[in-house]
C-alpha positions in Angstrom: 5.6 -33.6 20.9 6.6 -30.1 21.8 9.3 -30.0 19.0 6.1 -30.8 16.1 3.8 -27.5 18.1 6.9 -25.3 17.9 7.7 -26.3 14.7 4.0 -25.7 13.4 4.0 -22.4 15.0 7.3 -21.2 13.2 5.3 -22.3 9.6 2.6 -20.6 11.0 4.3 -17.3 11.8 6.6 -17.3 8.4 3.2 -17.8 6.4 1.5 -15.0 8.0 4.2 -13.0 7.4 4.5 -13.7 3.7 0.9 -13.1 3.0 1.2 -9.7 4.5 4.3 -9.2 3.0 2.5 -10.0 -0.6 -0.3 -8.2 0.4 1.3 -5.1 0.9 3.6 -5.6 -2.3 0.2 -6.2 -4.7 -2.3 -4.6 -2.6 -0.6 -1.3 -1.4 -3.2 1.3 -1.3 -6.1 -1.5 0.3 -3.5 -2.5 3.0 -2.7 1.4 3.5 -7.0 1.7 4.0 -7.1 -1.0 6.8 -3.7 -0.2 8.6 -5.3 3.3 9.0 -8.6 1.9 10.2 -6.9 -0.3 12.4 -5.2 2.2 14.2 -7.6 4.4 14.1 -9.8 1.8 15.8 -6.9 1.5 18.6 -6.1 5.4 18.9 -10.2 5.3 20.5 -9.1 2.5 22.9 -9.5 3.1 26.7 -5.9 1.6 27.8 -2.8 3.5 27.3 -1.2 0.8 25.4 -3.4 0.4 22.8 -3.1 3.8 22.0 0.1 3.7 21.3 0.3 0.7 19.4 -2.4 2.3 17.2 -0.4 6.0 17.1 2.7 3.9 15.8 0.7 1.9 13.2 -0.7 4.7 11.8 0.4 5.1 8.7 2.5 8.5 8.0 1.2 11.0 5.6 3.2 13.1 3.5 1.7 16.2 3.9 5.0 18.4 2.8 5.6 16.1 -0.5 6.0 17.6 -3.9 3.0 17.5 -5.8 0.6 17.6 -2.7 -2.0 20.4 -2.4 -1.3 21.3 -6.0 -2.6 19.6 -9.2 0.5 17.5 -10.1 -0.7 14.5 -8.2 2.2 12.4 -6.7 -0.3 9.7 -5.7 1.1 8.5 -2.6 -1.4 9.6 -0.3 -4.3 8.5 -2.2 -6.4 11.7 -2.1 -4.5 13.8 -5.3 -5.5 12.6 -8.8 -3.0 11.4 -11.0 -0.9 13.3 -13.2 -2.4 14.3 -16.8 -0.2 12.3 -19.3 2.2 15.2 -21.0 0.4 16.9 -24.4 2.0 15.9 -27.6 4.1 13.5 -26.8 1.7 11.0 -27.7 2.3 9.3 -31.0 -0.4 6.4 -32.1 0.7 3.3 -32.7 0.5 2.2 -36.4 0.5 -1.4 -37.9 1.8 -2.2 -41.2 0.9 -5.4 -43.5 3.9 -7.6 -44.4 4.4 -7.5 -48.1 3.0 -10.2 -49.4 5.2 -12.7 -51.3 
């Protein structure tokens, strides 16, 4: 009987841990949002632990990155825009008819 709970618990635990695995590979900017909350939410906690769990799952900023304060826009952090496409190196795409035979 123990041997089936421990073994549910391992699928348990290995599931969990794909779906936040797959989460943060689809979802990386939504799963940067509530890691910040989330330790945000723990930095206000009374208890000592808490507080640091939530200092070390706050997620790090790269405030010394190239392309951050300037218009460039690196786009890691979330709060530069993206960088304007490069001018005149944009050539339309044309479709020609087959000869017909």
């Amino acid at each position: 009987m123990s041997y089936a709970i421990f073994q549910y618990a391992a699928i348990a635990l290995i599931l969990a841990w794909s779906l936040g695995f797959a989460a943060q590979r689809l979802f990386p900017h939504r799963c940067r949002a509530v890691q910040a909350q989330l330790a945000q939410h723990l930095t206000t906690s009374p208890h000592a632990a808490l507080r640091a769990l939530g200092a070390k799952l706050a997620p790090q900023q790269t405030a010394s990155g190239a392309g951050c304060g300037n218009d460039e826009g690196c786009s890691t952090c979330g709060t530069c825009s993206p960088a304007p496409p490069p001018a005149g190196n944009v050539h339309p795409l044309v479709f020609h008819p087959r000869p017909k035979r």
